[in-house]
N, C-alpha and C positions, 0 to 999 in steps of 0.2 A: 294244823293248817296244811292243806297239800302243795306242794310248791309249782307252780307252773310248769307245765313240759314245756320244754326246748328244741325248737324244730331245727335241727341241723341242715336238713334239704332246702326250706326256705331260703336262711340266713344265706346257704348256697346261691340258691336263685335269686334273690337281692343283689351280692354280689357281681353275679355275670350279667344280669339288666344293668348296675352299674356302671362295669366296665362297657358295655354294648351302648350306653347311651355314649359314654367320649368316643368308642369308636366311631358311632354315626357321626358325631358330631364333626370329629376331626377330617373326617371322608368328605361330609357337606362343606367343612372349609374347605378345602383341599380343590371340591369341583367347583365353589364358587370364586376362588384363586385365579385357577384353570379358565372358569369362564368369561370373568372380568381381567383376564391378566395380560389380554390382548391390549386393551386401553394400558392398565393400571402401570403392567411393564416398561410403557412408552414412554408414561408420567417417570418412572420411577428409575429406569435403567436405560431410557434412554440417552442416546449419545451425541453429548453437545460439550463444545469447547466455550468459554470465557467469552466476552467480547472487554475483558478489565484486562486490560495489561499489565496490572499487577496481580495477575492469577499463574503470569508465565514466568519461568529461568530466564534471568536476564544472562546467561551463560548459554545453556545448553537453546535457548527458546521453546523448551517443550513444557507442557501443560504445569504448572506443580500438584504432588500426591496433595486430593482436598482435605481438609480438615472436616473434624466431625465424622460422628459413628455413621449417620444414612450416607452420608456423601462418601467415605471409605467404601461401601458396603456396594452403590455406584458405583465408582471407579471400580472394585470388585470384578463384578459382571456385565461390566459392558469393558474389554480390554481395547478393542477395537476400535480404533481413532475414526473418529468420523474421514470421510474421506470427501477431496476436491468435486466437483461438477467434471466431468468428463476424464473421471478414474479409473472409472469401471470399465470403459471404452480403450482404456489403454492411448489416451490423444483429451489434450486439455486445449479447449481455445479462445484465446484472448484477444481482443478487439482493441489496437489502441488508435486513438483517436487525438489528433491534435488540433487547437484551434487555436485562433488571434487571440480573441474575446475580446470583452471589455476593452473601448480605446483602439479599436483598429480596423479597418475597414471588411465589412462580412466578417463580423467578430464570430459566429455560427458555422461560416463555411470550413470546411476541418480541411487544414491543407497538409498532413498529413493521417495517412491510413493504412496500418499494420495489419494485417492478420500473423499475430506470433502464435507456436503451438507447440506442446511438450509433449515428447511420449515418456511416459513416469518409467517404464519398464527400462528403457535403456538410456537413459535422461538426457537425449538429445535435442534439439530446438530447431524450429525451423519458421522462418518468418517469409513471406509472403509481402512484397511490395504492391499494393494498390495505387493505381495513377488517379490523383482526386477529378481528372479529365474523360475518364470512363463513362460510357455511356451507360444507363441501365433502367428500369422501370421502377419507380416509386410509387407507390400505391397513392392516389386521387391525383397524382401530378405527372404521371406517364414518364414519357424518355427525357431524362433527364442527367447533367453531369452527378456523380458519384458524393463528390462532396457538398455538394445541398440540402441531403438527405435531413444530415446531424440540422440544420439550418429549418428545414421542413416540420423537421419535428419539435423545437423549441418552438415555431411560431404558432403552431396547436397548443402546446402547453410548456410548461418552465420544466427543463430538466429531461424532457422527451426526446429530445434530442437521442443521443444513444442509443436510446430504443429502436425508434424509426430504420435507425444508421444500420444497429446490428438484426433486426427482419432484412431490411435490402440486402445485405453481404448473403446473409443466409442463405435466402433464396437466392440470389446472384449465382455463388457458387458454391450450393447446396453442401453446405457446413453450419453444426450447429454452432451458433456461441453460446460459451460458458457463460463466459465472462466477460463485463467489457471497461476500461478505464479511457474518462475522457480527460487531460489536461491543454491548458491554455499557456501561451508562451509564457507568461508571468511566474506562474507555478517550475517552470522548466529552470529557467532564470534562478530562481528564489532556490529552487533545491542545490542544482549547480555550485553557486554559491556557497552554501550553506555548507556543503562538503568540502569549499577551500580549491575548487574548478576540480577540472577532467582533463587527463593525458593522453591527447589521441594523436597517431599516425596522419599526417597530411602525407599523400602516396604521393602529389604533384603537383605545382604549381598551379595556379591559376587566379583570374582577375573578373570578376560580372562587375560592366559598366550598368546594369539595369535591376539592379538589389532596392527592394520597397522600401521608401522612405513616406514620412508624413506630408499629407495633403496631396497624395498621387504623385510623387514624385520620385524620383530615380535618385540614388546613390551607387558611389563606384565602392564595390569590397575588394579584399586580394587576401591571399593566403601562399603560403613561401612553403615547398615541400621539407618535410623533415616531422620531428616531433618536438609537438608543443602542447604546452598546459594552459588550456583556455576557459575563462570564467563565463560566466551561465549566459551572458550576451553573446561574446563572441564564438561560443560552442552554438548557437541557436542559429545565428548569420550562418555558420558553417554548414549544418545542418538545412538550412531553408532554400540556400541558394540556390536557382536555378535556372540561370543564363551564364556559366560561369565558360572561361574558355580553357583551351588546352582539354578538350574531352570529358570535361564536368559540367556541359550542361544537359547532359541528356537524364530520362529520369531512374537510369538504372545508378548513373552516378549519383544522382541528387541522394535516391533509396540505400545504397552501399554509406555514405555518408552521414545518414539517419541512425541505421544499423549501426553505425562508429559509435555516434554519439550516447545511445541507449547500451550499450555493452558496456565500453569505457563508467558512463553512470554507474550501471549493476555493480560494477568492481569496485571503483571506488565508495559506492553504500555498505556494501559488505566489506570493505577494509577498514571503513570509518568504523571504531569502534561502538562509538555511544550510538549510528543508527543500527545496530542491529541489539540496540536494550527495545524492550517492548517499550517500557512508559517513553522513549523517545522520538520510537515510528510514531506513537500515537500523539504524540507532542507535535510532531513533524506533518500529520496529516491534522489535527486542528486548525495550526496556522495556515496552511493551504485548503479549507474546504471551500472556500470560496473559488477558487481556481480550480478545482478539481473534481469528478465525479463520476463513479464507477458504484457497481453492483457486489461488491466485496463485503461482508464483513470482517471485526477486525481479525477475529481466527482464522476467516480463510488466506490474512493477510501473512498472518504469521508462520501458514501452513507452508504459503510459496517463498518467505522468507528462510525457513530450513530446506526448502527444499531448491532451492536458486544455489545455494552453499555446493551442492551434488552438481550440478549440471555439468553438461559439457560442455562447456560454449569456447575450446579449442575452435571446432569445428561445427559452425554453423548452416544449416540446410539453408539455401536462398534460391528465392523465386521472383524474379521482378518481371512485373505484366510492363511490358516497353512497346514501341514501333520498332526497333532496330530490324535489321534485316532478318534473322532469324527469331524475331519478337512474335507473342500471339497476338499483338495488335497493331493497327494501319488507323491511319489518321484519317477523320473525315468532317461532317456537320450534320448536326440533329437537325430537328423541325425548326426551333428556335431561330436556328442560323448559326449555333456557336459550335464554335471549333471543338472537336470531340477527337477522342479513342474510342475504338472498339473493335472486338475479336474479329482478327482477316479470316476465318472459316466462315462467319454471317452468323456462330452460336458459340457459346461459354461450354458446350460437353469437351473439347480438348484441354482447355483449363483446366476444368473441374476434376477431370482426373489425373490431372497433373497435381493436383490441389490434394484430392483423396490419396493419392501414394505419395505424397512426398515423402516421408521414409522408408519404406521398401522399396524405391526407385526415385532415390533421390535427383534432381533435375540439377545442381552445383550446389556443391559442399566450398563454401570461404571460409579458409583457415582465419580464424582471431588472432591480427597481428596489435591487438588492444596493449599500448605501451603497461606495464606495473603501474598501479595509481599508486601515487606515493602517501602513505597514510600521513593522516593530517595528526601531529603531538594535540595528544590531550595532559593537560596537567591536571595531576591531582592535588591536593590541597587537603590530607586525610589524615594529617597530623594536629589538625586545628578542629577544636568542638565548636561550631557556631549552633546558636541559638534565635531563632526567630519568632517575632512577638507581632502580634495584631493589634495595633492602637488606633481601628478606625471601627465602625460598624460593616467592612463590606463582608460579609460570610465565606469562609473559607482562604481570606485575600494569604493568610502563613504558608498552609497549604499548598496553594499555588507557589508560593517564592518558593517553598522548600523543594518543592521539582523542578522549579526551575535555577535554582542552584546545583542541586544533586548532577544536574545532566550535565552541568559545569566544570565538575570534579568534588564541587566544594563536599564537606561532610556535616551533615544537619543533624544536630544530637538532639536537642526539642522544638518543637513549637509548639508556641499558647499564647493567650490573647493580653495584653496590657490588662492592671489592676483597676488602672483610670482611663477612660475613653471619654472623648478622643483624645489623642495624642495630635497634637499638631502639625509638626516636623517629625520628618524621618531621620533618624540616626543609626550610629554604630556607636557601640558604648564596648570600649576593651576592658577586660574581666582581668586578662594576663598579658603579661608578655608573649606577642607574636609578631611573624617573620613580615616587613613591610610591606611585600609583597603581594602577601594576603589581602594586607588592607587595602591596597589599590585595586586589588584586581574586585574586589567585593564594590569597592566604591563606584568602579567602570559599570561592572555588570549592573548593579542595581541605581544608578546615578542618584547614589546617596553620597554628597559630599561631605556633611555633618559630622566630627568626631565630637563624641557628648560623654561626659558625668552620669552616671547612673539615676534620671529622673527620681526625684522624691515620691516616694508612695512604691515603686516598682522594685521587682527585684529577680535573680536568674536562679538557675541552678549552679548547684555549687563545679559541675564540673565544664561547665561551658567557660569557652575563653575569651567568644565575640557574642553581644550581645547585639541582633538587629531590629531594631522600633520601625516599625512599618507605620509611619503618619498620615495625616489625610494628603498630605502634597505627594506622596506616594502614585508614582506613574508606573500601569502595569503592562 
């Protein structure tokens, strides 16, 4: 039998077709990469921060390394942190807006109007006082005062408000807004508070016999110069006043005063320790979202929260729009008949570029004479394991207490749900010896007055020391 030749030239050419087809093959990946990787890149690499507050350092507040192989590979190749709205411009500008709200007469009308502004490059700040008495053009409703606007635009839609506000300012005095945040006295109050008040400088005495009280009525306020630490009411009065005498009733005083009151805040947030944990801002904006409403998300929140730590706010740029004699505005009356400001040249171009250079030719730098805010003692309690148990059907009700313990001081070693549901009453069931202390301050915060025996059928981990039954009488 003859045995079959053997083509070696073939066997050759087999092989380079072979290898020729992965080549092709890998080329056509390569341009179909290339040509879908304009989308696919976006999906894949692009750059977006958290909106979970437990994605950030409660330390540093920076993003954490993600977990997982594509989300490493991510973070990889996109290093570059996303960046604010008015970054790239080197000038960030934020719109704030204050109103009554709810319970107060023109709960809409915003009697205060900021324009603050950041230059990131050299992280200076400069705030712009608005007189809510300014005349200016509102789109379907002509010349109108300033602070109507936010009013105008809620009574079109819920929440339009700000909108409306921040187109007028823009065009006003052709500046983009970024960003805009609206709070209502409540909200003010409520945070104030919540940080244990604000330590400001009173520069000077003074007394407004004609401070707003309920049902249109007049109240007399007074303030004693010196320094004082006043709680979210009395920082507000301070703040709103604006009949006062001794030189504080005009509205550069009234604005310098504003200025106090938001500085002094800024300091003592970032002194407070537990507001500047993420899961806390965002604990802290829950409870006020009803009071409160801005165009942020949470990352962009936490953006200007590291980045508020940098600023300079030594030395703040200040611009207040007044009548004073060397002020850009003169008193007069609209169509309507009411009393108005508006620019003594008859147009907003000498503002506006007062407005557009305010850093490169700053118009008054006010030194920050913002007293130290005294940090408010957090105690920790991080020697005691508590454990918390869910004996109702509400979904996630442990959860919730264990953040709201944790931001407390307390230390939460597990939660999980009761064996028998529902549990009736709430309790605390001691596992070990602990310090009394604990046990009242747990009893305060959760108004569980209950000390209990370890329900039959139930049972904890062996290394917990307080055991808390979350029952249907459970108020959250």
């Amino acid at each position: 039998m003859r045995p079959n030749p053997i083509n070696f030239l073939q066997r050759e050419t087999e092989q380079i077709k072979s290898r020729s087809k992965w080549v092709v093959f890998f080329i056509i990946f390569i341009l179909l990469f290339l040509t879908i990787g304009g989308c696919a890149s976006r999906l894949f690499f692009s750059i977006s921060l958290s909106e979970d507050p437990s994605a950030y350092d409660p330390i540093t507040l920076e993003p954490k390394d993600p977990e997982g192989f594509l989300n490493r590979m991510k973070h990889l190749f996109s290093k570059k942190e996303k960046e604010l709205q008015g970054e790239e411009k080197d000038r960030i500008n934020i719109l704030l807006l204050g109103q009554g709200g709810p319970g107060h007469d023109g709960p809409f009308l915003t009697d205060t109007i900021l324009l603050a502004s950041i230059e990131p490059s050299t992280q200076r700040i400069s705030m712009v006082s608005i007189p809510r008495d300014l005349n200016v053009y509102i789109p379907d409703y002509g010349k109108r005062k300033i602070n109507h606007a936010n009013a105008f635009g809620e009574a079109k839609k819920a929440d339009a408000g700000p909108i409306l506000a921040s187109h007028v300012v823009e065009e006003t005095f052709n500046q983009q807004i970024d960003y805009f945040v609206r709070i209502d006295f409540k909200a003010f109050e409520e945070l104030i508070d919540d940080v244990g008040g604000i330590t400001i400088n009173v520069e000077r005495s003074f007394i407004d016999y004609e401070y707003p009280a309920p049902n249109e009525e007049y109240q007399t306020i007074s303030f004693t110069k010196g320094i004082q630490t006043m709680n979210g009411r009395t920082a507000l009065i301070y703040a709103r006043s604006r009949h006062g005498n001794n030189g504080e009733g005009s509205d550069y005083a009234r604005s310098k005063r504003q200025q106090q009151m938001i500085l002094a805040l800024k300091e003592k947030l970032l002194s407070f320790e537990t507001l500047t944990n993420p899961l806390k801002i965002h604990n802290i904006l829950d409870s006020l979202q009803s009071h409160i409403l801005m165009n942020l998300e949470f990352s962009d929140i936490m953006m200007f929260v590291r980045m508020a730590k940098e600023l300079n706010t030594e030395e703040v740029i200040n611009l207040t729009l007044d009548d004073s004699p060397d002020g850009y505005l003169t008193q007069g009356f609209n169509a309507n008949g009411e009393w108005i400001l508006e620019p003594s040249s008859g147009s907003f171009d000498d503002i506006n570029q007062s407005i557009e250079h305010i850093f490169s030719n700053p118009p008054q730098i006010t030194e920050d004479h913002t007293p130290i805010q005294e940090k408010t003692p957090i105690v920790v309690y991080d020697h005691t394991n508590i454990e918390v148990q869910n004996g109702t059907w509400r979904a996630g009700l442990a959860a919730r207490v264990e953040k709201q313990l944790e931001d407390k001081g307390f230390l939460i070693k597990h939660i999980d749900n009761t064996a028998i549901r529902p549990q009736i009453e709430s309790s605390l069931v001691l596992l070990q010896p602990v310090d009394e202390a604990i046990i009242q301050a747990l009893k305060t915060e959760l108004s569980i007055t209950k000390i209990a025996n370890m329900p039959e059928g139930e049972s904890a981990n062996d290394d917990s020391d307080i055991l808390v039954i979350l029952g249907e009488n459970f108020n959250e």
